[in-house]
C-alpha angles and dihedrals in degrees: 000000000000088000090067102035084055090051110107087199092050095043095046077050086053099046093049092051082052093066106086104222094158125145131279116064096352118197099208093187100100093049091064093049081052093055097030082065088050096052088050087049100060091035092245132136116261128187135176131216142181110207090175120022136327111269088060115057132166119227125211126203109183130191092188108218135243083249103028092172088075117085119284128255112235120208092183123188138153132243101205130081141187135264127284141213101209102185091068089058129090098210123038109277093239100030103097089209115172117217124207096268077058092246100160105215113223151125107237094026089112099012090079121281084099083065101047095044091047095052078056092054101038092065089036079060096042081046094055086052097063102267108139095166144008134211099254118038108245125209126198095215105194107189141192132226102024089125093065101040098296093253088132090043136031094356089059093033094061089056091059137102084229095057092042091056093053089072093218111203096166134358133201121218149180115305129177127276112246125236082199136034085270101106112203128223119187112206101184138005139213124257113258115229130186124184137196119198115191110189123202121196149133116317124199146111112344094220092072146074102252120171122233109017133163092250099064088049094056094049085044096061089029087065098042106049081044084063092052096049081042095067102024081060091048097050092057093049084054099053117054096193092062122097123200093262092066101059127066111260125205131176137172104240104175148353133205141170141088139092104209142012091240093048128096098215115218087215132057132158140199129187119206122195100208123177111196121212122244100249090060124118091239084204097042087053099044084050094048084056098051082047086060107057089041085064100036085062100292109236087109125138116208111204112185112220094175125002115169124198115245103269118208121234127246115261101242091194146071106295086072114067089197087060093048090044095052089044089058095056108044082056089053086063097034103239126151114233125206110203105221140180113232105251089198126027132268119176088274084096092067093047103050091061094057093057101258113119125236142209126188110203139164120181078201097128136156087027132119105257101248106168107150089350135125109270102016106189138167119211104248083227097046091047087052091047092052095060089062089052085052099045086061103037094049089043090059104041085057096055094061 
């Protein structure tokens, strides 16, 4: 274990899994001393803003390039994480203890302060090798927010001055750790939806046969919505080629209403979370659901909770240099790459529709796949290993 305790790279990863910045009521500041330190570190510019309020700001770390007119390189990744049970963890949450098969414990050590902290290392590296300068300028973007739908973060950033001057012309983004060697990129992701259904009807005794109650609404879009998920699940169990982000996902999420157990209520609601592939008419579905509730009784408030705008994917041939750029670089190292759609949702999806295309990638391979779980870990070696893949790939995205 000295080998690693002696390891500048895997005890800069430590110190910055020891920060807490777990929802609920993050205090980010000592995130952005953190990173302040690392930008003194490397020698680079860092600035901090705050595009939507003052308790969530976004931190920039800049190495400017040998030819800064041409469009920027982006290593996004994210500072918050999520919560934690921590009686169900073997080490401390925030601890960053390494055990003796080298498993760093952590949350955020897959989701996703490894990655941040790796895209750090990887030009420190690039920089110890003589490098003073690429051909792009590249920015280390480290935002807030991203675990609760990035509208304090990223969403709000990229409507900023500060954004606009970066002069963004690809970013790279948070993929998915491997169980195998496979590494997975995710080169678009579906639209999150979240809908809230508030049903009005008759109210009354409970022991009769009203019309139009709230009740028979609610049975009429749950069907509905549970013949959707039906075929949209059978069609992935047909096609074996299809991932589950390629397919539209629905799923009941709560239920509320009522007074008492002998009253018909004259108000129920139902909240579905929905991700639309990628390949749905965004308009066509939002009318076939109006056209729902008009036929379930009409009377139905929809309340949109979440509604994201259709994202274009990323093009993964050769019409985009950076893809070419980044494949050249992962066969150079001989990795093997699976194309995915993002079955959740990461801030690439507020920077593909402004033109700027996105990668979400992890070199975390060979790992149990922890996001959000109990025991997240990254491997110290495989850590180590992914700032290499970073160094080249990185090296070759700015050269562009």
């Amino acid at each position: 274990m000295s080998r690693w305790n002696d390891n500048e790279e895997i005890q800069i990863l430590r110190k910055y899994l020891r920060i807490s910045s777990v929802h609920p009521n993050i205090n980010y500041e000592p995130c952005v001393q953190f990173l302040k330190e690392q930008a003194a570190n490397l020698n680079l510019p860092v600035s901090v803003c705050y595009p939507v309020n003052d308790k969530n700001p976004v931190v920039i770390i800049s190495w400017i390039g040998s030819d800064s007119d041409l469009p920027s390189i982006m290593l996004n990744s994210h500072m918050d994480v999520v919560p934690v049970f921590e009686e169900f963890w073997s080490h401390p949450p925030f601890s960053a203890n390494i055990d003796e098969s080298g498993r760093i414990f952590a949350r955020g050590a897959q989701d996703m302060k490894s990655i941040g902290t790796q895209y750090l290392a990887a030009i420190r590296a690039l920089r110890r090798d003589g490098i003073e300068q690429l051909k792009r300028t590249v920015h280390m973007i480290f935002v807030p927010d991203e675990e609760i739908n990035g509208t304090y973060g990223m969403e709000g950033f990229v409507a900023t001055k500060e954004f606009t001057d970066l002069n963004v012309g690809f970013a790279l983004d948070e993929g998915e750790p491997s169980p195998t060697e496979d590494l997975i990129l995710y080169y678009g992701e579906r639209s999150s939806c979240e809908i809230e259904f508030v049903c009005y009807g008759k109210s009354g005794h409970g022991s009769l046969f009203l019309k139009n109650t709230p009740g028979k609404k609610v049975q009429f879009l749950i069907n509905k919505f549970m013949e959707l998920r039906d075929a949209e699940e059978v069609k992935l169990e047909k096609n074996a080629n299809l991932g589950i982000g390629d397919v539209t996902t629905v799923n009941l999420t709560m239920m509320s209403g009522g007074v008492q157990n002998n009253v018909i209520p004259g108000e129920l609601t139902i909240v579905f979370d929905i991700r639309l592939a990628v390949d749905v008419d965004h308009d066509e579905f939002y009318h076939m659901i109006e056209r729902w509730c008009e036929e379930a009784g009409g009377n139905i408030k929809i309340i949109y909770q979440s509604k994201d705008p259709k994202s274009p994917v990323t093009a993964t041939d050769d019409t985009n240099p950076f893809w070419i750029a980044f494949k050249n670089a992962t066969d150079e190292l001989n990795l093997k790459i699976v194309k995915q759609i993002c079955s959740g949702g990461t801030d690439s999806r507020f920077l593909r529709p402004k033109n700027i295309p996105a990668l979400g990638f992890s070199p975390i391979w060979n790992t149990p796949v922890r996001f959000h779980d109990h025991d997240e870990f990254v491997y110290a070696d495989i850590y180590l290993e992914g700032i290499e893949i970073y160094k080249k790939i990185i090296s070759k995205l700015a050269s562009v």
